[in-house]
N, C-alpha and C positions, 0 to 999 in steps of 0.2 A: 504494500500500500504506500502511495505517495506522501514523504511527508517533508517537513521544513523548519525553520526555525528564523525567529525574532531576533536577529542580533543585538540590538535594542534591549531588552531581556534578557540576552546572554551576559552583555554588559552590567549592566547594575544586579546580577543574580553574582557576578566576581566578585562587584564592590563591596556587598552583602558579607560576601563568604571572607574576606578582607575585613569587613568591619567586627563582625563576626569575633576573629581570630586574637584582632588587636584588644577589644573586649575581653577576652577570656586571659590574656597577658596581664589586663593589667587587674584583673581581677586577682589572679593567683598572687601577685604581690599584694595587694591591698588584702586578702586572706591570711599571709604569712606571718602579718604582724598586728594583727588583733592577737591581743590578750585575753581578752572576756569569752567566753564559750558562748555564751547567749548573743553578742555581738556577731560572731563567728557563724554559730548555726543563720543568724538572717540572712546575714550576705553572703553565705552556704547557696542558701533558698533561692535568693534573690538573682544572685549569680547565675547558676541555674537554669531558673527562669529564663533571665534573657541571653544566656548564650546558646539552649537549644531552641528558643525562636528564632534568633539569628540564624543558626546551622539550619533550620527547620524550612525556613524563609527561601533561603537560599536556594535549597532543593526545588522546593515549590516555585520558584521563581523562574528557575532553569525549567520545569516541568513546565509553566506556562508560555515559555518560549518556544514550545517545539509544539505544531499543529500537524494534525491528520487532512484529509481530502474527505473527515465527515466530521459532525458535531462531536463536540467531546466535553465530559463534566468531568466530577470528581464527588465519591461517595464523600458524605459528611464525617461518618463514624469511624473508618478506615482513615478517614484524613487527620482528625484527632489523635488516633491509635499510634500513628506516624508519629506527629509532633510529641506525645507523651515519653517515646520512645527518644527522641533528640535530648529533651529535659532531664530524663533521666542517664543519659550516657554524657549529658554537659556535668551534671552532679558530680558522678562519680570522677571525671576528669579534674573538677576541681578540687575533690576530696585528696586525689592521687599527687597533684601537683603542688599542693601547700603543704605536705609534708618537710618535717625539716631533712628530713633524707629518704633521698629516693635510689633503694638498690636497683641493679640492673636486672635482677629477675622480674622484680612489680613494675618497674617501666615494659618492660617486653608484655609480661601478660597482661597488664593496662591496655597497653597497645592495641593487643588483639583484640580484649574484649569491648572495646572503645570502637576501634574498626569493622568489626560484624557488628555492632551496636548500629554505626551510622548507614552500613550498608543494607540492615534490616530495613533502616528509617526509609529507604529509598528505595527499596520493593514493595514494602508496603504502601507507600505512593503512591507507586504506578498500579500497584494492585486496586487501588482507588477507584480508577477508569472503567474496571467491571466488564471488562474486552471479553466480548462472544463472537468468536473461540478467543482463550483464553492468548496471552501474550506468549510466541516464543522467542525464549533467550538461547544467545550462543554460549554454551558453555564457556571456553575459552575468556572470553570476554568478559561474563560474568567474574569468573578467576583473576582477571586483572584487575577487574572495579575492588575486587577484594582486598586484593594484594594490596592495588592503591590508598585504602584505606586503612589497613591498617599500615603501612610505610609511613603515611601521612599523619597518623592518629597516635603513632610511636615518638614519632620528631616534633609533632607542635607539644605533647607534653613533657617531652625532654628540651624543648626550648623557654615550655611557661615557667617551668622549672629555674630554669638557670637564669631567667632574666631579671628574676625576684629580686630586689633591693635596689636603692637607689642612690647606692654608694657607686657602681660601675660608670664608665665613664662614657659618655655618647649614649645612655640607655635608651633614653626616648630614638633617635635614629635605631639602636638595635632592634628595639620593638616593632619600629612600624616597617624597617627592612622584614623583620621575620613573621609578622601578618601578612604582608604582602606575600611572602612563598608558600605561608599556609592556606591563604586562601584560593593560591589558585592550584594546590594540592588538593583543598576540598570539592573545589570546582572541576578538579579533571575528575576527579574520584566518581562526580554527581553524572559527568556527560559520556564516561567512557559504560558504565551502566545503562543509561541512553542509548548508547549505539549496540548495547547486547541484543535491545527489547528489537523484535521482528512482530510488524504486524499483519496476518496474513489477510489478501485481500476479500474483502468481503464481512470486516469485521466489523462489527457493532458496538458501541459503546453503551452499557448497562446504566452509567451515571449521568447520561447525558442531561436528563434531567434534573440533575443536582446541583451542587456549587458550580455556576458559571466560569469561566475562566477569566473573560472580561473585568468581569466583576471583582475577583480572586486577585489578579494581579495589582488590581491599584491599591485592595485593603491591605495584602501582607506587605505590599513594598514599605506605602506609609505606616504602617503596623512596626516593622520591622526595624528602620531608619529612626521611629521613635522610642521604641524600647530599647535600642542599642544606644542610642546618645544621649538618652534621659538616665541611665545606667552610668555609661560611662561618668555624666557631668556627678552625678548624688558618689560615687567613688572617689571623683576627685576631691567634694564640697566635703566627703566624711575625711578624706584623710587631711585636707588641711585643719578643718576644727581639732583633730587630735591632735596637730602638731603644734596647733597653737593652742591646747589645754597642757602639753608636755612643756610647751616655752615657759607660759606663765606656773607649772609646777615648779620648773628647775628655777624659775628667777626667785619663787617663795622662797625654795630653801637655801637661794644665795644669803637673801635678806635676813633667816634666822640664823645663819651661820655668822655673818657678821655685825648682829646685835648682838650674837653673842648669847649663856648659859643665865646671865641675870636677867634679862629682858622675859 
């Protein structure tokens, strides 16, 4: 069956998976050094949250760039099922990467389970569509979206890893060099999967009648764009207030130090 793609779409579905990535960087540092467990567990949560809409988004966005030669929807329940699954594999990446140390065994099987996590996210996508007959995949290919994913899901959290602090020098250029490589890791990961799916002619789409695509693209883009930079700015806005509750502690106890034991 004839099909094509929005480069339009293709573009801001990278930008996404970029923003995405730079999000989830600077989350793990801003994770690293919270002290409070209740503070931790929010931006645990929160975190979370918005970096598997990001990753969630992105997929979906790339999914709406690419059209068939008939109507095409997206079940609702299965499109949720997806996204839950992005939430919960951003979770546990963050969980993995704000450790104070990360051996090279739980980095590898991070990896993996991180990478069939995202790869699940992005069958269950396309399983969305509700294709009669159903979609075939090339093997082969399928195996590479894999591969690619966990390659890719191995090295952004052995990069969120190490970029943690803001002692290193150039950090901010390291970060946003290395979103930049992840996300268009997460973006080949998204379209090499794409190019597995064969639809053979005559096919039907089950969801047509559901989530429009129209519709779909302009909500998660704006959806996306705003839960990634309302994220980001409440990250930066929490880590200044602590830094400037740590200035004004350490100036307290300059001032008792030199009033001095009788004061």
């Amino acid at each position: 069956m004839q099909s094509s793609y929005n480069f339009g779409l293709v573009a801001i579905s990278l930008i996404v998976a970029t923003l995405a990535s730079f999000t989830a960087i600077d989350l793990a540092d801003r994770l690293s050094i919270l002290a409070y467990a209740r503070a931790r567990h929010v931006w645990l949560a929160a975190g979370a949250l918005a970096m598997g809409i990001g990753i969630w988004s992105m997929h979906f966005i790339g999914m709406l760039s690419f059209s068939l030669s008939i109507p095409i929807g997206y079940d609702l329940a299965i499109t949720c099922y997806s996204l839950l699954i992005a939430v919960l594999v951003s979770w546990f990446a963050l969980h993995i990467v704000t450790r104070k140390r990360l051996k090279v065994t739980h980095l590898l099987a991070a990896g993996v389970l991180m990478g069939v996590g995202i790869a699940g996210m992005h069958y269950m996508g396309m399983a969305a569509m509700l294709m009669d007959p159903a979609i075939q995949y090339t093997p082969s290919v399928v195996a590479a979206s894999l591969v690619i994913a966990i390659v890719a899901s191995t090295a952004a959290l052995w990069v969120a890893h190490t970029l943690r602090g803001t002692d290193q020098k150039h950090v901010m250029s390291k970060r946003i060099g290395a979103a930049c490589v992840m996300g268009i890791a997460i973006a080949g990961m998204h379209y090499t999967g794409m190019a597995a799916a064969n639809f053979p002619v005559g096919s039907i789409c089950g969801a047509a009648n559901g989530i429009k695509p129209q519709w779909l693209a302009a909500a998660v883009i704006s959806f996306a764009f705003a839960i990634l930079i309302v994220t980001l700015l409440l990250s930066r806005l929490d880590a200044r207030v602590a830094f400037l509750a740590n200035s004004v502690a350490r100036l307290n106890d300059q001032i008792d130090r030199v009033r001095g034991p009788s004061h």
